[in-house]
Structure formats: structure tokens, C-alpha cells
CHARMM-style PDB file with segment names, atoms N, HN, CA, C and O in Angstrom:
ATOM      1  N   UNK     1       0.818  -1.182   0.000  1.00  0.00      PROA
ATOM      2  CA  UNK     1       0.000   0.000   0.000  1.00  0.00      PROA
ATOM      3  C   UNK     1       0.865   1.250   0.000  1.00  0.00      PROA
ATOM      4  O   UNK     1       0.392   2.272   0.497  1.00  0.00      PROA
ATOM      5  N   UNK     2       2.176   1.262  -0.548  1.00  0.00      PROA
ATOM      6  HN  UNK     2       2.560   0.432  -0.952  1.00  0.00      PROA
ATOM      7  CA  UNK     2       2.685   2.088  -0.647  1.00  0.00      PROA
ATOM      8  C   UNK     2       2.501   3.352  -1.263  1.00  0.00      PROA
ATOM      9  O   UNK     2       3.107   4.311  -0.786  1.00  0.00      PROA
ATOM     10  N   UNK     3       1.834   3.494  -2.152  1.00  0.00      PROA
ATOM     11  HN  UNK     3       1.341   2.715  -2.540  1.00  0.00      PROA
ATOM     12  CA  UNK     3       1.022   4.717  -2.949  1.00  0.00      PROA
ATOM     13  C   UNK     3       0.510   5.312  -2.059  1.00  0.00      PROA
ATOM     14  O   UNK     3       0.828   6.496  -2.176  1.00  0.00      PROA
ATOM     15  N   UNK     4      -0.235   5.128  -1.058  1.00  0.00      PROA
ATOM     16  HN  UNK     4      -0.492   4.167  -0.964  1.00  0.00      PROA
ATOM     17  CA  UNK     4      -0.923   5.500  -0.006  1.00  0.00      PROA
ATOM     18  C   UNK     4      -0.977   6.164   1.262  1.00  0.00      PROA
ATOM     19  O   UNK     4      -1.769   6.737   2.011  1.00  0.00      PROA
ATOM     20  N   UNK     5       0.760   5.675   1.119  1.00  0.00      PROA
ATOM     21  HN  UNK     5       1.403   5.210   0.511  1.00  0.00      PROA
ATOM     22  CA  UNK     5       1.487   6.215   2.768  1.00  0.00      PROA
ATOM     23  C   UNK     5       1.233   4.927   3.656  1.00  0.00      PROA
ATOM     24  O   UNK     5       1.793   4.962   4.751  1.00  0.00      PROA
ATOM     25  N   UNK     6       0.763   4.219   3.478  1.00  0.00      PROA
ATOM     26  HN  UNK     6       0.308   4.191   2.588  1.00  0.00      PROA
ATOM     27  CA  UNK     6       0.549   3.092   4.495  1.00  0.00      PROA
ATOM     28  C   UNK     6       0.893   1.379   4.292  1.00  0.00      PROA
ATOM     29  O   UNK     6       0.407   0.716   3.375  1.00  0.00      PROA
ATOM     30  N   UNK     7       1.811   0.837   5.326  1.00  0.00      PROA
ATOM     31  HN  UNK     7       2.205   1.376   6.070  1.00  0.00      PROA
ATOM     32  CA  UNK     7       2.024  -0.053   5.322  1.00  0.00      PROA
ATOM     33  C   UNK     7       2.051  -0.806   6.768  1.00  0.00      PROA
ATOM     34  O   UNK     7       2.308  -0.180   7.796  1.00  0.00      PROA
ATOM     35  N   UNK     8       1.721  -2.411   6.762  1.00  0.00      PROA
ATOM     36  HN  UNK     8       1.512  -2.919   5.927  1.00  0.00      PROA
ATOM     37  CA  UNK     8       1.401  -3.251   8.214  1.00  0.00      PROA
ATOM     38  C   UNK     8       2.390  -4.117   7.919  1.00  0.00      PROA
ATOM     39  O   UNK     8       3.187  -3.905   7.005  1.00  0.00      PROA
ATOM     40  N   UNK     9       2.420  -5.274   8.752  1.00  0.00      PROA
ATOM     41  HN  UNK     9       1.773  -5.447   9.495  1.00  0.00      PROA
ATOM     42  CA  UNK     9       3.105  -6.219   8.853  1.00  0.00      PROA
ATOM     43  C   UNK     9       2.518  -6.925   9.965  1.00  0.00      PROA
ATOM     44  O   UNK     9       1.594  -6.505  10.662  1.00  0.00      PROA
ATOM     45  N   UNK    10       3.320  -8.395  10.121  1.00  0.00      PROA
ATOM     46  HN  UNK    10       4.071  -8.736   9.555  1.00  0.00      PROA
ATOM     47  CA  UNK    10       3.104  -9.168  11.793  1.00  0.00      PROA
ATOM     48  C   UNK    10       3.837  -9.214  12.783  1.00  0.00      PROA
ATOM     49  O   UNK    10       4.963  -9.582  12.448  1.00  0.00      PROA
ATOM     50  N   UNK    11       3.740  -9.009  13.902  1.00  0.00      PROA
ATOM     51  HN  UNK    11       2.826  -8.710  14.173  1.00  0.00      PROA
ATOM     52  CA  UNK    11       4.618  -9.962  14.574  1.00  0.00      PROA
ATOM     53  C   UNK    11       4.665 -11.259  15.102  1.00  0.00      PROA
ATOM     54  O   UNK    11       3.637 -11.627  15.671  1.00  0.00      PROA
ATOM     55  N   UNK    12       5.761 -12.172  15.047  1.00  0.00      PROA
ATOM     56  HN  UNK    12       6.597 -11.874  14.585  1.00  0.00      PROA
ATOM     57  CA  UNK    12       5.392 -13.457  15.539  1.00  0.00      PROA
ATOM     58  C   UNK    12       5.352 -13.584  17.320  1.00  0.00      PROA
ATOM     59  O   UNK    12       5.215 -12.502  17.891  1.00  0.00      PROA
ATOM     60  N   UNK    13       5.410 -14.249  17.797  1.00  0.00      PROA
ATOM     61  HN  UNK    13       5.521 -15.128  17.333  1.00  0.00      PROA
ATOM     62  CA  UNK    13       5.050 -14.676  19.026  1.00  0.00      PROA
ATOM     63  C   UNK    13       6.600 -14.762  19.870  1.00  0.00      PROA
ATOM     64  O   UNK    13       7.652 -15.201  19.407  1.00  0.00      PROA
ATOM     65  N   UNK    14       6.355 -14.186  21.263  1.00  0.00      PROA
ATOM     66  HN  UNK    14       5.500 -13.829  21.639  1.00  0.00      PROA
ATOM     67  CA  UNK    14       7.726 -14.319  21.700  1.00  0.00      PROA
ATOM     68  C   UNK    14       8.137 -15.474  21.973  1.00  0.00      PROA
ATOM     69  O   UNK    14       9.345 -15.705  22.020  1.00  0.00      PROA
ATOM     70  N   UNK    15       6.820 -16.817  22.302  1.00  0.00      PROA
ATOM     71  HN  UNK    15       5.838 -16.628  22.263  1.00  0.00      PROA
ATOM     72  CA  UNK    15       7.294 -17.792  22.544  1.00  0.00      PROA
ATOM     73  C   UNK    15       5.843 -18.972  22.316  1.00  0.00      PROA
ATOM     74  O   UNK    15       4.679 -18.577  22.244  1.00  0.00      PROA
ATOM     75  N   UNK    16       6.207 -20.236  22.245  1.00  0.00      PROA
ATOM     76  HN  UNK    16       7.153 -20.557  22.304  1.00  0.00      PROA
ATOM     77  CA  UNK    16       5.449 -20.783  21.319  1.00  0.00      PROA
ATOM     78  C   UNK    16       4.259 -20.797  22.264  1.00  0.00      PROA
ATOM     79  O   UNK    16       4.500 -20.775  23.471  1.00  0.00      PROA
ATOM     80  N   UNK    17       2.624 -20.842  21.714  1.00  0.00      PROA
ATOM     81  HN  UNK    17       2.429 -20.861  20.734  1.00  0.00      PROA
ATOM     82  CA  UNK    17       1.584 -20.501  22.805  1.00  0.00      PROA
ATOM     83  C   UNK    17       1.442 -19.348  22.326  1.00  0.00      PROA
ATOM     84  O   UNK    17       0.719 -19.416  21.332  1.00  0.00      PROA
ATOM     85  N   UNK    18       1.766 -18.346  22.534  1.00  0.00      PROA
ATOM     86  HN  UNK    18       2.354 -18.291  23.341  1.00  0.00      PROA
ATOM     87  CA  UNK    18       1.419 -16.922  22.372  1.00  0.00      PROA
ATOM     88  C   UNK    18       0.687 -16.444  21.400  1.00  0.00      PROA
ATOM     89  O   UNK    18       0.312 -17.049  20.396  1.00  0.00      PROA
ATOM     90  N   UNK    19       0.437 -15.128  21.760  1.00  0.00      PROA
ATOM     91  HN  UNK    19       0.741 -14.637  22.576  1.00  0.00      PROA
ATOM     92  CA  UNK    19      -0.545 -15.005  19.994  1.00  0.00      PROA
ATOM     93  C   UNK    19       0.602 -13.965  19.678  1.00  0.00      PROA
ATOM     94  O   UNK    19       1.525 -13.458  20.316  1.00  0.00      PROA
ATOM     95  N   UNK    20      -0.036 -13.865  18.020  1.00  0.00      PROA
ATOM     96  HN  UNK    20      -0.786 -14.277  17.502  1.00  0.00      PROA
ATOM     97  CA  UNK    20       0.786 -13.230  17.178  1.00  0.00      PROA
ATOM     98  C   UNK    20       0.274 -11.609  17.421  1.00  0.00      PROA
ATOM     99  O   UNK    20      -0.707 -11.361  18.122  1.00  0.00      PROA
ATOM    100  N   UNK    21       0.822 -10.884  16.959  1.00  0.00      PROA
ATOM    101  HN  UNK    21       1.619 -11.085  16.390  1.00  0.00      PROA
ATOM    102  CA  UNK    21       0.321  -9.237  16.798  1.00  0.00      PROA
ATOM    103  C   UNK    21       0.853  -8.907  15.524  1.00  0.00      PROA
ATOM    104  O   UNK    21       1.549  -9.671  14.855  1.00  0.00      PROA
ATOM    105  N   UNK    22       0.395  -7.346  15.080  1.00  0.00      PROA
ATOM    106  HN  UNK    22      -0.170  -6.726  15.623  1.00  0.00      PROA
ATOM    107  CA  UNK    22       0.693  -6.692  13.905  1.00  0.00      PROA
ATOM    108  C   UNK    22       0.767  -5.566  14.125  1.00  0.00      PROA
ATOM    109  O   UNK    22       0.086  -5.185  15.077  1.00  0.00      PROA
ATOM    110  N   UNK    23       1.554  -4.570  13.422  1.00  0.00      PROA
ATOM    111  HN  UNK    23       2.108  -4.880  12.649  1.00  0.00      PROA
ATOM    112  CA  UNK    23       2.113  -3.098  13.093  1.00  0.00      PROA
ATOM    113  C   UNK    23       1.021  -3.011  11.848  1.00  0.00      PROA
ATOM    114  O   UNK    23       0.458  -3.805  11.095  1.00  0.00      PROA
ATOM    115  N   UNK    24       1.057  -1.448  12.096  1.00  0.00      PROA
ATOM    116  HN  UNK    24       1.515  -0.803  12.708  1.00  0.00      PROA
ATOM    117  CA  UNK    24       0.787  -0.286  10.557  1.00  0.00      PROA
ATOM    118  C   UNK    24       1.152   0.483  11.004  1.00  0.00      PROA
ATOM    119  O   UNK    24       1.088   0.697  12.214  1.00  0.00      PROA
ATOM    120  N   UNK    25       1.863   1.436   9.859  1.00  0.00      PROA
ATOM    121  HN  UNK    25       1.915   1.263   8.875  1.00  0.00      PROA
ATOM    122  CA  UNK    25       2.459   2.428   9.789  1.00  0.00      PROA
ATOM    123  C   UNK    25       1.557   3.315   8.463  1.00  0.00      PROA
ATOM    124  O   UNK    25       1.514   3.248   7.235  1.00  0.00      PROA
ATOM    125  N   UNK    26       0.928   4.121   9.512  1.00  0.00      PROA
ATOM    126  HN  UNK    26       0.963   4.176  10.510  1.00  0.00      PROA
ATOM    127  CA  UNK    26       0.551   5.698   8.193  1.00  0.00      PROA
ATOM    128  C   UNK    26       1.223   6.768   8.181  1.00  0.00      PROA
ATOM    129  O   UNK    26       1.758   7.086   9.243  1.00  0.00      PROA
ATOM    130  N   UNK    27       1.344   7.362   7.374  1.00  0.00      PROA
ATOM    131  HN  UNK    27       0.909   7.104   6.511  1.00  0.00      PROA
ATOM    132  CA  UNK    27       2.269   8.733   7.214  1.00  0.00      PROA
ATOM    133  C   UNK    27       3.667   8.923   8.492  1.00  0.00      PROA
ATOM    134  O   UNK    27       3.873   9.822   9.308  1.00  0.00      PROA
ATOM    135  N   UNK    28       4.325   7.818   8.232  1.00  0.00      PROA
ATOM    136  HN  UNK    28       4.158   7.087   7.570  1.00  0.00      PROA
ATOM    137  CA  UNK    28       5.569   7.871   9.789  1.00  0.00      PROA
ATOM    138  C   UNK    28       5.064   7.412  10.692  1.00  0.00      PROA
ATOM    139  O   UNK    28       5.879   6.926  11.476  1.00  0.00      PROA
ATOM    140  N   UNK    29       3.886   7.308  11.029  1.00  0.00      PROA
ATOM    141  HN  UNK    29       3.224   7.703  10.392  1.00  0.00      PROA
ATOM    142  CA  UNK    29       2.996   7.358  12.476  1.00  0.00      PROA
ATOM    143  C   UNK    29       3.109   5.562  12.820  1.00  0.00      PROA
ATOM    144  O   UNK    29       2.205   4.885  12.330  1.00  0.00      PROA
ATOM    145  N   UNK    30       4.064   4.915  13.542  1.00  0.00      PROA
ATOM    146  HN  UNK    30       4.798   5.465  13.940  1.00  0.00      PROA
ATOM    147  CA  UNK    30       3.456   2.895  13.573  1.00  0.00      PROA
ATOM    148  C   UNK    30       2.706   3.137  14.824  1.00  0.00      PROA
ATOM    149  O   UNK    30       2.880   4.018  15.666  1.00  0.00      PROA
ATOM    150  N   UNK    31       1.954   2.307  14.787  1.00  0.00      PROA
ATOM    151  HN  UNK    31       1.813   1.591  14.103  1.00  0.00      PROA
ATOM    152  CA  UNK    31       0.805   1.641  15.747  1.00  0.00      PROA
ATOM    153  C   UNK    31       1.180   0.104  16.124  1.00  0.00      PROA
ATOM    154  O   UNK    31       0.780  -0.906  15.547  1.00  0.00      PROA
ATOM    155  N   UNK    32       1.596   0.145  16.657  1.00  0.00      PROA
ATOM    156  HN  UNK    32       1.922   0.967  17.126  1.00  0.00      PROA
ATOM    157  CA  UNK    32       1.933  -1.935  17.828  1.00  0.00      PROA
ATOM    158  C   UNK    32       0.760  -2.546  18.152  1.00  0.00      PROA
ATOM    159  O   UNK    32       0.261  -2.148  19.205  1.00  0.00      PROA
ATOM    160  N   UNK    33       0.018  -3.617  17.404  1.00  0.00      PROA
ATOM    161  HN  UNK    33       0.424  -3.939  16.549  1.00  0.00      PROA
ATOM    162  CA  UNK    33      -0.683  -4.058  18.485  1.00  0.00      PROA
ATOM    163  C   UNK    33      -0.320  -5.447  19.039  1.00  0.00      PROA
ATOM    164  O   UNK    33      -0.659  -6.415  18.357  1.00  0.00      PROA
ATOM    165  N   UNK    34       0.400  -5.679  20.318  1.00  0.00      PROA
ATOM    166  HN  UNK    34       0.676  -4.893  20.872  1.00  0.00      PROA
ATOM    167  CA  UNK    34       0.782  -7.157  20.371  1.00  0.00      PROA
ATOM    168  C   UNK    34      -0.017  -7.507  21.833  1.00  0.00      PROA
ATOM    169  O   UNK    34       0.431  -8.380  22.576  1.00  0.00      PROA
ATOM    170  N   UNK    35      -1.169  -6.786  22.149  1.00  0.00      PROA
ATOM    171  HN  UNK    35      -1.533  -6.076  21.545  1.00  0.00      PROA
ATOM    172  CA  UNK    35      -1.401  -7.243  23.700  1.00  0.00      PROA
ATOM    173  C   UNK    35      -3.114  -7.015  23.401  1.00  0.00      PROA
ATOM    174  O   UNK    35      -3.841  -6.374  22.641  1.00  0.00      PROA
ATOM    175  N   UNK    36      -3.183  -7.651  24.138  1.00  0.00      PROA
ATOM    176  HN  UNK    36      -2.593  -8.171  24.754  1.00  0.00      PROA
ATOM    177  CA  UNK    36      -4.759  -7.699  24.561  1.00  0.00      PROA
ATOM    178  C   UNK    36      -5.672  -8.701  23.226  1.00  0.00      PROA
ATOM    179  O   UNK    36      -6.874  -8.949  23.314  1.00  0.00      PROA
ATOM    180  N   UNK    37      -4.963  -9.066  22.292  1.00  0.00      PROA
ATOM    181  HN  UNK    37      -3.986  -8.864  22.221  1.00  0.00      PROA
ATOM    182  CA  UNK    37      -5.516  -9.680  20.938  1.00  0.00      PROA
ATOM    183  C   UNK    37      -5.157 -11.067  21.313  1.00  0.00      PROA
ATOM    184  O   UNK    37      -4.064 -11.284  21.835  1.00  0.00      PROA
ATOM    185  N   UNK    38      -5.849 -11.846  21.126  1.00  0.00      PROA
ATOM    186  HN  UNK    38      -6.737 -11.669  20.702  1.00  0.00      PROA
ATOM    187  CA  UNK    38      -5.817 -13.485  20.551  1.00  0.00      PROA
ATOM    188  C   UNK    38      -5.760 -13.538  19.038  1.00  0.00      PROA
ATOM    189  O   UNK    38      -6.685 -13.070  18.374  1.00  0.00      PROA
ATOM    190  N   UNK    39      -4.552 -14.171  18.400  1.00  0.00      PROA
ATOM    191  HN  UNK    39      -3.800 -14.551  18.940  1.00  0.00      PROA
ATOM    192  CA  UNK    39      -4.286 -13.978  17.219  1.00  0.00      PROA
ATOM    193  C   UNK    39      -3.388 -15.626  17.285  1.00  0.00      PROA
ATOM    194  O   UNK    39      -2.362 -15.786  17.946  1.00  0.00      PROA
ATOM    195  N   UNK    40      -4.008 -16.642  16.509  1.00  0.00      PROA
ATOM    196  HN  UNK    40      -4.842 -16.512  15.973  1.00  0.00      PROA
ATOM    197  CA  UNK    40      -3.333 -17.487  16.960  1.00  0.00      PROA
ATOM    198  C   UNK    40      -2.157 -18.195  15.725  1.00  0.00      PROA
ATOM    199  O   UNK    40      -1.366 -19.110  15.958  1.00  0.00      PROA
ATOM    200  N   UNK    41      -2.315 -17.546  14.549  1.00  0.00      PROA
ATOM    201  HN  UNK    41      -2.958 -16.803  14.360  1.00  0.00      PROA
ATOM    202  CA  UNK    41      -1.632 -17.455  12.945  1.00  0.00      PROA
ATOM    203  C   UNK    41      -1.674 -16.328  12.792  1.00  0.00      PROA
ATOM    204  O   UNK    41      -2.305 -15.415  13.325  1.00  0.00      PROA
ATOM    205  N   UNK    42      -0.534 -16.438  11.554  1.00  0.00      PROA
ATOM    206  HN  UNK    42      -0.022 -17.180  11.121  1.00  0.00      PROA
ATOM    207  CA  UNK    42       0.025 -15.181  11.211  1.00  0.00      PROA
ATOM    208  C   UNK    42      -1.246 -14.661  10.255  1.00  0.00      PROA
ATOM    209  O   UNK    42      -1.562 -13.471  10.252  1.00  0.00      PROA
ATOM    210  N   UNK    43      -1.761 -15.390   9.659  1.00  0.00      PROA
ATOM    211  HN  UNK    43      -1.505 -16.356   9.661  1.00  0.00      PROA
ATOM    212  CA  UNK    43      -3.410 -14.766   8.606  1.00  0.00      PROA
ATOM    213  C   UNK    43      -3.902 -14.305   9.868  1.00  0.00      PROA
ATOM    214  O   UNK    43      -3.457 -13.202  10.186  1.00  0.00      PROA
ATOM    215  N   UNK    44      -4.639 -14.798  10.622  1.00  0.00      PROA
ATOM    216  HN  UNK    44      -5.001 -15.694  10.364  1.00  0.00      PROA
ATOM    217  CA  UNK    44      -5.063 -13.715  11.722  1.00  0.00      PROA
ATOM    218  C   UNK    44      -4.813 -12.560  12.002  1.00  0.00      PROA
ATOM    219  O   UNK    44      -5.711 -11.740  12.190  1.00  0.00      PROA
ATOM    220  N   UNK    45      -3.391 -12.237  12.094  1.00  0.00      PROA
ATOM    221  HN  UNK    45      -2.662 -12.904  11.942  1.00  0.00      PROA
ATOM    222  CA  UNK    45      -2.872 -11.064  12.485  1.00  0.00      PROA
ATOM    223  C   UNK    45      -2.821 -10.124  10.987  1.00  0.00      PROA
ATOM    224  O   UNK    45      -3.126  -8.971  11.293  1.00  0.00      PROA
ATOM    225  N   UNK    46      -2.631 -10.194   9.970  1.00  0.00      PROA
ATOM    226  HN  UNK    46      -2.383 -11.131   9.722  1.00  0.00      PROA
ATOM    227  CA  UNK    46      -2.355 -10.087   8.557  1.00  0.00      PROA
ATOM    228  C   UNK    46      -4.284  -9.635   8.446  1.00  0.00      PROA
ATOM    229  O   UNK    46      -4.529  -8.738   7.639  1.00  0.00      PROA
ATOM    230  N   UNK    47      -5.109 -10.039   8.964  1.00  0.00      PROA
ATOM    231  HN  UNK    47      -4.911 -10.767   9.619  1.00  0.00      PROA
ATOM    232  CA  UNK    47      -6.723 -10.059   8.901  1.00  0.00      PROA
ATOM    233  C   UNK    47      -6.986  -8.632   9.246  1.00  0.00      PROA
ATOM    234  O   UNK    47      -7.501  -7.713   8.610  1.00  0.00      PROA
ATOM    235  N   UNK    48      -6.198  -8.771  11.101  1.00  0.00      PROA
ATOM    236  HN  UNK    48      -5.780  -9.518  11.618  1.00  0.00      PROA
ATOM    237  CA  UNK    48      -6.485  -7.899  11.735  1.00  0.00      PROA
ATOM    238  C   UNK    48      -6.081  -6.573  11.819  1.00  0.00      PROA
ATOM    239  O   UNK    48      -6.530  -5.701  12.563  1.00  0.00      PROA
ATOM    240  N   UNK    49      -4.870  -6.466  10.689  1.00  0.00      PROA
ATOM    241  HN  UNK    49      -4.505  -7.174  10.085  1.00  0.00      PROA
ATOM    242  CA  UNK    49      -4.044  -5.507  10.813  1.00  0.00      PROA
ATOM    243  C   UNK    49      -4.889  -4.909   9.432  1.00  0.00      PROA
ATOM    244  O   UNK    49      -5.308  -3.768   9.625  1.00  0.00      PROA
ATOM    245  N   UNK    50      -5.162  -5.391   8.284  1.00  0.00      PROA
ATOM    246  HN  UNK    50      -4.822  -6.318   8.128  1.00  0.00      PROA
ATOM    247  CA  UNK    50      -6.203  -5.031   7.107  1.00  0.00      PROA
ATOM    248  C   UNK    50      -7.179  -4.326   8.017  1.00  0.00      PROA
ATOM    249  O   UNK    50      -7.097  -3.098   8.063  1.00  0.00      PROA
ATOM    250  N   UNK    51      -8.007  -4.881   8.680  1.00  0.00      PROA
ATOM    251  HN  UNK    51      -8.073  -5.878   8.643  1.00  0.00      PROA
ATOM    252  CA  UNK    51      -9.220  -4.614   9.050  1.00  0.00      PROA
ATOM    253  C   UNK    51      -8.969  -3.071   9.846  1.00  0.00      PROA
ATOM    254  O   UNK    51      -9.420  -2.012   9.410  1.00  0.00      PROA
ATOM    255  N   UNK    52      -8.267  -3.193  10.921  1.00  0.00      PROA
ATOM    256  HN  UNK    52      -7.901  -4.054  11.275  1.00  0.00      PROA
ATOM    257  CA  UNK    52      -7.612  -1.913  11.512  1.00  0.00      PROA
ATOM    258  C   UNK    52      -7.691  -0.668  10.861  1.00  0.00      PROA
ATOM    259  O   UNK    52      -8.175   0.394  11.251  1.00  0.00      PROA
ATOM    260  N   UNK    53      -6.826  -1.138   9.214  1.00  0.00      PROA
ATOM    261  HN  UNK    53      -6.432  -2.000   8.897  1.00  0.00      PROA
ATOM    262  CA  UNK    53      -6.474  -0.019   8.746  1.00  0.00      PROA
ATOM    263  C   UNK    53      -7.707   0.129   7.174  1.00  0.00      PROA
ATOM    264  O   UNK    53      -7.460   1.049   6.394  1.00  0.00      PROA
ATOM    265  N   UNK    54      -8.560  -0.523   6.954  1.00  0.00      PROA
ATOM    266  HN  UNK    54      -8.760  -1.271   7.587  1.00  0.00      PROA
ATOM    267  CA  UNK    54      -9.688  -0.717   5.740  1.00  0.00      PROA
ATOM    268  C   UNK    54     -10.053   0.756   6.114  1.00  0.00      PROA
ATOM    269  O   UNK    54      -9.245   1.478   5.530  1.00  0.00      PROA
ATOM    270  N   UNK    55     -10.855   1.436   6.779  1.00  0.00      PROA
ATOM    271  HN  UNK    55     -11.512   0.850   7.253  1.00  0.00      PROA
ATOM    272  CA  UNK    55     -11.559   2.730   6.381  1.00  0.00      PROA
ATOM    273  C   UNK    55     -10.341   3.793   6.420  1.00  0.00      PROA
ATOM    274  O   UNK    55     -10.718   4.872   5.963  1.00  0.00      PROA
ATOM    275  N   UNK    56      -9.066   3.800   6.810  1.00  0.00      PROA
ATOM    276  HN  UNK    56      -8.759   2.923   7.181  1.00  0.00      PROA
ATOM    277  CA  UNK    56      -8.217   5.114   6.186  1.00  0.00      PROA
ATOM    278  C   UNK    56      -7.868   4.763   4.910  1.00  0.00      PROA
ATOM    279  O   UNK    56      -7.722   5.812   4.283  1.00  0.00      PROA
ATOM    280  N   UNK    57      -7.601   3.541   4.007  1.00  0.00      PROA
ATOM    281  HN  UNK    57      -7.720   2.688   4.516  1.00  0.00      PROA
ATOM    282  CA  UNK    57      -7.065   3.181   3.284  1.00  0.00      PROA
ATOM    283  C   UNK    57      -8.138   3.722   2.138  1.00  0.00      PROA
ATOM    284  O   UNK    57      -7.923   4.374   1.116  1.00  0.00      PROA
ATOM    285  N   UNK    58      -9.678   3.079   2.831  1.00  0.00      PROA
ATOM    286  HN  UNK    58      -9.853   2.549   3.662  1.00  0.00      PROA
ATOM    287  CA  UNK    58     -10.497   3.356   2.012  1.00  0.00      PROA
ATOM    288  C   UNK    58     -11.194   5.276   1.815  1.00  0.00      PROA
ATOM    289  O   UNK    58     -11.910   5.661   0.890  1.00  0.00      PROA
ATOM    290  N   UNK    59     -10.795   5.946   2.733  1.00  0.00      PROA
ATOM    291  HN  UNK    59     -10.213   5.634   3.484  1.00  0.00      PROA
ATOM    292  CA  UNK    59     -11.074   7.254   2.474  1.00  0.00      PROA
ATOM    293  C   UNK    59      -9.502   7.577   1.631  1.00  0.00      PROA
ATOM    294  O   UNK    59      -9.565   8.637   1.008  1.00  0.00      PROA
ATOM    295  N   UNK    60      -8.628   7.120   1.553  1.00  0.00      PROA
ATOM    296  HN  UNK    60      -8.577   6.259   2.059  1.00  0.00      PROA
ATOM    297  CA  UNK    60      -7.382   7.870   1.090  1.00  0.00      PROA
ATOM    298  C   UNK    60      -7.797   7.755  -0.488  1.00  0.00      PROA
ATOM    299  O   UNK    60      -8.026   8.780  -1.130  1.00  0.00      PROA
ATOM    300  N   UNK    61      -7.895   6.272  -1.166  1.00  0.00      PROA
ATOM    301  HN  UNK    61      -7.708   5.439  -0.645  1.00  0.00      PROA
ATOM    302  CA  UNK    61      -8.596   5.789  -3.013  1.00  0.00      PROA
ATOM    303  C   UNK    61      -9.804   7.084  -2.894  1.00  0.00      PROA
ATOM    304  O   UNK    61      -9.740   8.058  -3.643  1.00  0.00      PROA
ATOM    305  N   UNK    62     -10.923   6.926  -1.819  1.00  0.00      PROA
ATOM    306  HN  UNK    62     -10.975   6.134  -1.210  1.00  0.00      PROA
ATOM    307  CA  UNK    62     -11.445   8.476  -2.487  1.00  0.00      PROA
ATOM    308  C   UNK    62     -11.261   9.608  -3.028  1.00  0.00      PROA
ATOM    309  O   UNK    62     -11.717  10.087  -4.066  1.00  0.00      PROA
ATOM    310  N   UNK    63     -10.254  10.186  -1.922  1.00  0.00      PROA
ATOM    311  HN  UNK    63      -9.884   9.798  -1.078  1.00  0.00      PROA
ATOM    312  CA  UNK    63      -9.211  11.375  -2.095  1.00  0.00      PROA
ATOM    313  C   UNK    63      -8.783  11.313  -3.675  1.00  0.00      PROA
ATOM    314  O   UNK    63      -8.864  12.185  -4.539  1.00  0.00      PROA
ATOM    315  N   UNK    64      -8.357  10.136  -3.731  1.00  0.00      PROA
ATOM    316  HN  UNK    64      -8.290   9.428  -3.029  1.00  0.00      PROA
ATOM    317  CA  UNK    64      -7.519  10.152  -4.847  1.00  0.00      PROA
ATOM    318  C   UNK    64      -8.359  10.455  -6.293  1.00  0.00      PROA
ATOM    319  O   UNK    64      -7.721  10.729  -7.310  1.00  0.00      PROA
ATOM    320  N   UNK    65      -9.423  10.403  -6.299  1.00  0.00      PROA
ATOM    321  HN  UNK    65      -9.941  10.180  -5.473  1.00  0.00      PROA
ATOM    322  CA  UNK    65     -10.242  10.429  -7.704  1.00  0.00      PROA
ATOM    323  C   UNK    65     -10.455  11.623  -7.989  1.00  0.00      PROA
ATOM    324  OT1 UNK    65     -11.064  11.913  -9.018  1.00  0.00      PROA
TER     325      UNK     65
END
């Protein structure tokens, strides 16, 4: 989503058991989320980190027209 200013990623688990978390980063700005989520695969976290960021992504393609 680089056109956009915005990009996520995952993180994996510090240790096996754990859940996973995910980053986004908009305009410089990252956001961590590795606590309070049950995320038990990396698609989970990859889900949750989309979902997070779907309505800035989706007002930014407006902007753009």
C-alpha cells in the first residue's frame, strides 16, 4: 500500500503458545498491536491488521479520484 502512505506487517510470538500481533504504519505514524488480541496465525494477524487499517485506506482511493 505504498502509494498510499501506508504499510502493516506481523509480529510473531515471543514464545510458542502466544498469539501473534501486527504493526501499521501511516504517514511515519506505527501503531503496535501485540497485547490484549488473541491472534493465533500469522493470517489472523495479517486479517487484523487489514481490518484496523480498511476505512483510512479506504477514504485515502477516495481522495484520490
Amino acid at each position: 500500500m505504498g502509494d498510499y502512505n501506508m504499510s502493516f506487517g506481523t509480529l510473531p510470538p515471543y514464545s510458542e503458545g502466544e498469539s501473534w500481533g501486527y504493526y501499521y504504519c501511516i504517514d511515519g505514524e506505527k501503531h503496535t498491536v501485540d497485547s490484549g488480541v488473541i491472534l493465533k496465525t500469522k493470517a489472523q494477524a495479517q486479517l487484523a491488521a487489514v481490518y484496523d487499517t480498511r476505512y483510512k485506506l479506504e477514504n485515502r482511493i477516495k481522495e484520490s479520484f
